[in-house]
Backbone bond lengths (Angstrom), bond angles and torsions (degrees), N, CA, C in turn:
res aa  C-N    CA-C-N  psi(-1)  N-CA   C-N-CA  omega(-1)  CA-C   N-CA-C  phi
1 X - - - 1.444 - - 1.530 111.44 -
2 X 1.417 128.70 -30.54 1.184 130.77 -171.68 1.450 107.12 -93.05
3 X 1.343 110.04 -12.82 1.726 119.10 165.44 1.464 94.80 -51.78
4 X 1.709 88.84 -76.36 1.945 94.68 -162.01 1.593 102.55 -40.32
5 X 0.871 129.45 -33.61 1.752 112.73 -138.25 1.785 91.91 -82.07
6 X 1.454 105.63 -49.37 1.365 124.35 134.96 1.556 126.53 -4.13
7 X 1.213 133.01 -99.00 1.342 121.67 159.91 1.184 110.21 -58.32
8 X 1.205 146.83 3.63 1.818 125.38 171.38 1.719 99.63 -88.10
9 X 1.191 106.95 -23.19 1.561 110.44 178.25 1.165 110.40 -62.29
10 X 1.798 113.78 -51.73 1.258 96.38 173.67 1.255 149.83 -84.09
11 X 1.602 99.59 -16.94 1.939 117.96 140.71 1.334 105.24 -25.18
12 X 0.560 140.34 -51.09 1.932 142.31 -109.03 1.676 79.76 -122.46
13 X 1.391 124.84 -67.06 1.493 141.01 -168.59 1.770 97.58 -54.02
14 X 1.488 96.06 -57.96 1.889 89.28 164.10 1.624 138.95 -71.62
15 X 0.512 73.25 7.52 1.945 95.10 -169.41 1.680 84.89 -94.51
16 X 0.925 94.81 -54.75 1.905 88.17 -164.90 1.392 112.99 -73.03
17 X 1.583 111.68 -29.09 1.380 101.41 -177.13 1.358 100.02 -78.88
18 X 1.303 124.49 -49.24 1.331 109.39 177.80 1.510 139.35 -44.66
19 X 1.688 91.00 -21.18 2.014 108.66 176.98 1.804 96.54 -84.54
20 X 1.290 130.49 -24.90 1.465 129.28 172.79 1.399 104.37 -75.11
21 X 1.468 128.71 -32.00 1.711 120.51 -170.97 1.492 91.71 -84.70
22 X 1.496 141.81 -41.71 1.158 144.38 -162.98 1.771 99.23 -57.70
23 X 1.535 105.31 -58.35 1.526 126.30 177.79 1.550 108.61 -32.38
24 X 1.463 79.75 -66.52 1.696 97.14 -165.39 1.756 112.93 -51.85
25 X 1.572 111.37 -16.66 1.496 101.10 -159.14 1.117 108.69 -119.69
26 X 1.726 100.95 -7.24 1.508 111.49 160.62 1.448 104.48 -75.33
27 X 1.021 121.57 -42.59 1.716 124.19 171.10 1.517 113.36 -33.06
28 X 1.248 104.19 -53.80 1.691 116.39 -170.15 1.152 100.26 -57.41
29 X 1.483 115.35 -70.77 1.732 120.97 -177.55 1.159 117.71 -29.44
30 X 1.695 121.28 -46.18 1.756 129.70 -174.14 1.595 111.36 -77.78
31 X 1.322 101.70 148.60 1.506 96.08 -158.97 1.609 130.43 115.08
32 X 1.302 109.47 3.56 1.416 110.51 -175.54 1.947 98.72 -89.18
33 X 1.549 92.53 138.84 1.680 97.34 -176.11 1.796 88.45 -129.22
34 X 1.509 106.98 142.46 1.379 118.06 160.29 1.731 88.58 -138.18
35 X 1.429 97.16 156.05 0.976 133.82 177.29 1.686 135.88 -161.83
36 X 1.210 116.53 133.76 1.604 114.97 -168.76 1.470 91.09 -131.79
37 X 1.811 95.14 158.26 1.430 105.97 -169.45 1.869 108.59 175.41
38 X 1.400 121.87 -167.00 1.014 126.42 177.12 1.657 118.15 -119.88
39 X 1.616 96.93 161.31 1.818 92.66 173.07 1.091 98.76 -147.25
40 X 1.254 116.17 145.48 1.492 121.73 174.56 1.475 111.26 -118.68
41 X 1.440 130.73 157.86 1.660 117.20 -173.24 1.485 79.42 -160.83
42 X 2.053 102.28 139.12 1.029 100.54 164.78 1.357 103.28 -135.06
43 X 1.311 115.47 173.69 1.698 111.76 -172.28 1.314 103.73 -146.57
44 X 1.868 109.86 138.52 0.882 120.36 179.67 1.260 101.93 -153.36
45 X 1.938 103.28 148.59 1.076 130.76 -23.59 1.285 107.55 -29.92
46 X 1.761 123.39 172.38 1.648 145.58 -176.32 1.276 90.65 -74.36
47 X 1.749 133.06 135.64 0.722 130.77 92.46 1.191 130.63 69.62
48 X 1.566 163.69 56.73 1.462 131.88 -177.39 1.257 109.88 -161.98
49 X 1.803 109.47 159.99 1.901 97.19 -164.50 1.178 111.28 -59.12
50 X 1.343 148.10 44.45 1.410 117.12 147.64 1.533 90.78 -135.11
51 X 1.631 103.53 134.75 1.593 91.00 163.62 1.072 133.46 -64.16
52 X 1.433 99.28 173.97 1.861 110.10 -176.85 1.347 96.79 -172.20
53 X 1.462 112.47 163.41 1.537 111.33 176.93 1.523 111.97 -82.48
54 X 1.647 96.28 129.85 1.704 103.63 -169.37 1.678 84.18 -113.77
55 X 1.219 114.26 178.96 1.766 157.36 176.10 1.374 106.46 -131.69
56 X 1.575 87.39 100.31 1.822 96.95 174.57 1.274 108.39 -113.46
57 X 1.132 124.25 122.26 2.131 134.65 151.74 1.118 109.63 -78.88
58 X 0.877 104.70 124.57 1.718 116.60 143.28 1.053 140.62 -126.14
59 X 0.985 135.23 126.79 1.734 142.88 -166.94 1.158 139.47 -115.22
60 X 1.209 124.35 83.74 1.279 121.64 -161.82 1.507 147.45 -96.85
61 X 1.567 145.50 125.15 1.116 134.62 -147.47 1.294 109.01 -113.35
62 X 1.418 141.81 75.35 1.762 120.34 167.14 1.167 105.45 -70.18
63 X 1.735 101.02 132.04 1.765 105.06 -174.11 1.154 102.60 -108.91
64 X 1.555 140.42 -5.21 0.798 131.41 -119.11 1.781 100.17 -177.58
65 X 1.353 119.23 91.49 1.533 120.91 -144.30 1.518 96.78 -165.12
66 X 1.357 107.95 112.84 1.473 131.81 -166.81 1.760 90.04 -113.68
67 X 1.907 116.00 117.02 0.892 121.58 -177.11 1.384 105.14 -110.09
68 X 1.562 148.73 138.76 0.910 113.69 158.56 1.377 131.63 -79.51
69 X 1.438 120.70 9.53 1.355 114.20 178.62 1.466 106.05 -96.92
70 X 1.502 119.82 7.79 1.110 127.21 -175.65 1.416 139.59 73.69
71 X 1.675 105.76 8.65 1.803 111.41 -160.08 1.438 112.08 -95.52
72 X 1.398 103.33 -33.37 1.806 128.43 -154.93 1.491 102.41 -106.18
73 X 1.397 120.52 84.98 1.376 123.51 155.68 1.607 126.44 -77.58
74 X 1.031 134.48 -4.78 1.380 123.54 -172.35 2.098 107.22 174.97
75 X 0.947 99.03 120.38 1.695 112.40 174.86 1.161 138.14 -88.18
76 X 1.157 146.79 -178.73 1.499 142.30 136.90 1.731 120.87 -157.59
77 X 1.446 107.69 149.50 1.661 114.02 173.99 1.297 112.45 -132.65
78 X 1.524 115.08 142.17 1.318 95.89 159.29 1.756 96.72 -136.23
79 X 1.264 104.14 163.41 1.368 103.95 -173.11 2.260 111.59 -138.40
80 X 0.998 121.85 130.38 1.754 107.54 -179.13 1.792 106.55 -111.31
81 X 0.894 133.67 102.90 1.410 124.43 179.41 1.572 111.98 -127.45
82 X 1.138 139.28 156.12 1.426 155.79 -147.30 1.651 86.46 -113.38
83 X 1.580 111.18 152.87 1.553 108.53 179.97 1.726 83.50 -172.87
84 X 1.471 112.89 141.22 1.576 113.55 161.46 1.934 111.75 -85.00
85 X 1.471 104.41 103.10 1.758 92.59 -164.95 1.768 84.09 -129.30
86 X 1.426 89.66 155.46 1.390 103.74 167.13 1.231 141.84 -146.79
87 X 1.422 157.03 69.57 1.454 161.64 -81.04 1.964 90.36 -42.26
88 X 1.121 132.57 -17.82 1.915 122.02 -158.48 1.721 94.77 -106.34
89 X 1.473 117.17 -4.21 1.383 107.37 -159.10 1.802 101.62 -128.78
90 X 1.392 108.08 9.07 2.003 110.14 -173.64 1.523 93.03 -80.61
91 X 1.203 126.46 19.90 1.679 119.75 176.89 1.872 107.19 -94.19
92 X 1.407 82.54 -25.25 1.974 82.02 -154.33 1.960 99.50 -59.67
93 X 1.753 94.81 166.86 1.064 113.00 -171.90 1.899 100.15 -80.22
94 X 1.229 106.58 162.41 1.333 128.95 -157.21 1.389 133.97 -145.73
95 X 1.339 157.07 135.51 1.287 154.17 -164.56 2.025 101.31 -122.66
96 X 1.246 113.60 129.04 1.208 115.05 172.73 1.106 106.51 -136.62
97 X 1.694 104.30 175.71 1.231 109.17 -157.90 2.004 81.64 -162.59
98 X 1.541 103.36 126.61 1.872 100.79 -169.15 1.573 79.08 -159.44
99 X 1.816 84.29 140.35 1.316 112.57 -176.44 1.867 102.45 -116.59
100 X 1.625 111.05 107.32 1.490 100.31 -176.07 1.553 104.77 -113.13
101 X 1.180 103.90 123.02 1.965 118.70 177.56 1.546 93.81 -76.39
102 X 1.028 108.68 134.46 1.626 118.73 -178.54 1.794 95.04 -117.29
103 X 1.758 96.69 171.09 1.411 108.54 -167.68 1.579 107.87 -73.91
104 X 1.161 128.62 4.14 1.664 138.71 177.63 1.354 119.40 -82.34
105 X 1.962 92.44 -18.90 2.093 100.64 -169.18 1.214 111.03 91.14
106 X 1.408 131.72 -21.01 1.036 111.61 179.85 1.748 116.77 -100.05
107 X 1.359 146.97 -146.73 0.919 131.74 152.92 1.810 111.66 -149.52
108 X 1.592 92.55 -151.87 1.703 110.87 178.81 1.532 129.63 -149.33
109 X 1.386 100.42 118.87 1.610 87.52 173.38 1.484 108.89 -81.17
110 X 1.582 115.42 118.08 1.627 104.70 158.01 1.933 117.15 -114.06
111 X 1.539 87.77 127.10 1.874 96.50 -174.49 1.715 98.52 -112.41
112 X 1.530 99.30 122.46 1.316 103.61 168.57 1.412 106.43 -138.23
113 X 1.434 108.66 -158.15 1.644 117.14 160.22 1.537 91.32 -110.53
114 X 1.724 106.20 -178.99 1.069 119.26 -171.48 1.485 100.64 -170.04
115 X 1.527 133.12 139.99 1.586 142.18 179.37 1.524 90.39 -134.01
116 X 1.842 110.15 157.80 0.856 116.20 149.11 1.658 131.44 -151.40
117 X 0.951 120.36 148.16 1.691 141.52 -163.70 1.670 101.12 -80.63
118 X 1.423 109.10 160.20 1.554 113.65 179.72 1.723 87.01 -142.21
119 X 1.515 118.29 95.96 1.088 161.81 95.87 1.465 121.50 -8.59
120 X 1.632 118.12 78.89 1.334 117.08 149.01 1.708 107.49 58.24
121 X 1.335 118.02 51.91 1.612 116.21 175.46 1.917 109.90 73.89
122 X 1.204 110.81 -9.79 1.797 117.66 173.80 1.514 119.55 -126.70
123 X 1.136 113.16 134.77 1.712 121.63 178.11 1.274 100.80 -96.17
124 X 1.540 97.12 111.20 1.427 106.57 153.26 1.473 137.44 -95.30
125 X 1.017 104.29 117.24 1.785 118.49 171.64 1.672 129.03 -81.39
126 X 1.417 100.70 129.52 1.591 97.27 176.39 1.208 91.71 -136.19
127 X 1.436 111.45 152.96 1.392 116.15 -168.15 1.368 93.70 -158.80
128 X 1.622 110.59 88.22 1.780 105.98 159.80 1.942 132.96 -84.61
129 X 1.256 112.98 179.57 1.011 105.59 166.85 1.535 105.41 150.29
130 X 1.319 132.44 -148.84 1.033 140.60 -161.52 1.752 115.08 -106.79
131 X 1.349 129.60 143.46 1.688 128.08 127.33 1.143 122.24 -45.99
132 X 1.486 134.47 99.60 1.142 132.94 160.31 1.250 137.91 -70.16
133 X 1.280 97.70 -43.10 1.790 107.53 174.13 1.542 116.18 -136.51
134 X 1.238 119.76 136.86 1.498 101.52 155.83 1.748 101.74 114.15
135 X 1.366 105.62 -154.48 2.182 93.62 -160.77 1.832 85.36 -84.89
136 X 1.624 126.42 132.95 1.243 129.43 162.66 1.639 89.38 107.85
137 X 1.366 140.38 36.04 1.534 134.03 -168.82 1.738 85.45 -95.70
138 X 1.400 103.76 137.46 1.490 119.08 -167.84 1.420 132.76 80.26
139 X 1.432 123.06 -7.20 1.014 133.85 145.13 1.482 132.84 -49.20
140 X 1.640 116.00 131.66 1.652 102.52 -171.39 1.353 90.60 -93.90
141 X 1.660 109.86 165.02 1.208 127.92 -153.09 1.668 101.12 -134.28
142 X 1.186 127.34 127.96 1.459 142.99 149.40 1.241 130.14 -115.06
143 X 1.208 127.50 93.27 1.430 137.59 -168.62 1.821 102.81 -104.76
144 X 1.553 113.74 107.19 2.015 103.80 161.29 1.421 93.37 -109.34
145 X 1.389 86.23 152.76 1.751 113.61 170.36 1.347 124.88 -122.65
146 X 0.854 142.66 92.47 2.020 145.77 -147.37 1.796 84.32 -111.04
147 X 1.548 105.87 107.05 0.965 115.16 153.81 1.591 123.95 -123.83
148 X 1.303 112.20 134.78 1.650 107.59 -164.88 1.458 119.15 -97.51
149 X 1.162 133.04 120.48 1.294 154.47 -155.77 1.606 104.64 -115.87
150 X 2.071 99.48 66.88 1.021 107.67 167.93 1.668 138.52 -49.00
151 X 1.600 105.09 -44.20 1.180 136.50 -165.17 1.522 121.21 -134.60
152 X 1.849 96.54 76.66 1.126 137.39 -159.57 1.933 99.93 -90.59
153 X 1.466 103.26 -29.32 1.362 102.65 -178.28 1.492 125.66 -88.68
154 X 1.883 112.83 10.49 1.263 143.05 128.39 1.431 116.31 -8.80
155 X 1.740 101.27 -54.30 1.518 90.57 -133.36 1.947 78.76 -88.03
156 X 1.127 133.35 -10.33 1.680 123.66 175.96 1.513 111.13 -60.78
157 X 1.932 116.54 -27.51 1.199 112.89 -179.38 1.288 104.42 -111.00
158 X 1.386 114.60 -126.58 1.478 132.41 167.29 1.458 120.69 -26.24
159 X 1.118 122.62 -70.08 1.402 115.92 155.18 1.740 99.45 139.64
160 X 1.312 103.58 164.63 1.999 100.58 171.11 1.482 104.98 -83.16
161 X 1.250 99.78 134.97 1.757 117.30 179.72 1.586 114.17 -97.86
162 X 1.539 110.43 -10.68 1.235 124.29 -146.76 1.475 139.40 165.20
163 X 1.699 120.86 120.22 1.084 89.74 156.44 2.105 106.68 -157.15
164 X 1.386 117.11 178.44 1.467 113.64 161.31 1.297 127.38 -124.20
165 X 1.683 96.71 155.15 1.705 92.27 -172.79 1.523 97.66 -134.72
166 X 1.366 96.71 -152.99 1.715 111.81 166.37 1.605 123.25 -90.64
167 X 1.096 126.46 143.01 1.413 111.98 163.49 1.761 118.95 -143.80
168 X 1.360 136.70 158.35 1.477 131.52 -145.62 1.940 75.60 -146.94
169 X 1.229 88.91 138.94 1.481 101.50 149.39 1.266 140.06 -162.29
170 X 1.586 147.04 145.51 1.197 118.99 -104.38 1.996 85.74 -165.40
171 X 1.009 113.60 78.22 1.662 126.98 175.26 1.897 106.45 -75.44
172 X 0.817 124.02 109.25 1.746 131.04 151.48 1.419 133.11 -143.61
């Protein structure tokens, strides 16, 4: 009798860890965020082939953000930082760091890297990496930004001041 009670303990001891690994990995799965939206970036001084130190904003709107836990419909970031860029050099690779307030109030730090491609008259940006802080912390992060760089022959005069595109982003 003190056998059984004995192995039911340890039934019982496995049973649970196995109902905590089950928990735990259903946990992981929950949590997937997509979202689509716009960004706009403007730079000043404009833009032009030779670098110089510009002031870039960007501001960003996901309107449009399918959570599966259901809370987080729609986001935004904006960010202003100084950079020496010049219409021959908006390709190079990059380290960021974006803080997005979501429609709940609360928000997210996401820090990744990010490169981008010149695509058919538009630079595209992807910029993965991590949640650092805040609601979604540990989540990997894929953010593209397709902005189109109609008026490329700007940068011989006056220079680009600006422009907006699309952007998707994609937390799990």
């Amino acid at each position: 009798m003190a056998g059984n009670r004995a192995w039911m303990a340890v039934v019982a001891a496995v049973m649970l860890a196995a109902s905590a690994l089950v928990t735990g990995t259903a946990h992981a799965a929950v949590g997937l965020l997509q979202c689509q939206g716009s960004e706009s970036v403007t730079y000043s001084p404009s833009i032009i082939l030779t670098p110089r130190n510009v002031t870039i904003t960007t501001n960003g709107q996901f309107t449009s953000c399918v959570d599966t836990q259901g809370q987080v419909t729609s986001g935004s970031y904006g960010e202003t930082f100084t950079i020496a860029a010049g219409c021959n050099n908006l390709l190079d690779p990059f380290q960021a760091e974006r803080v997005v307030t979501w429609s709940t109030g609360d928000s997210s730090t996401l820090t990744g890297s990010g490169s981008s491609t010149a695509v058919l008259g538009q630079v595209v940006t992807t910029i993965t990496g991590t949640v650092t802080a805040g609601r979604f912390q540990g989540r990997t992060v894929v953010q593209t930004i397709t902005l189109p760089q109609t008026q490329l022959l700007l940068c011989l005069t006056t220079g680009l001041t600006g422009t907006t595109g699309l952007t998707t982003l994609t937390l799990a």
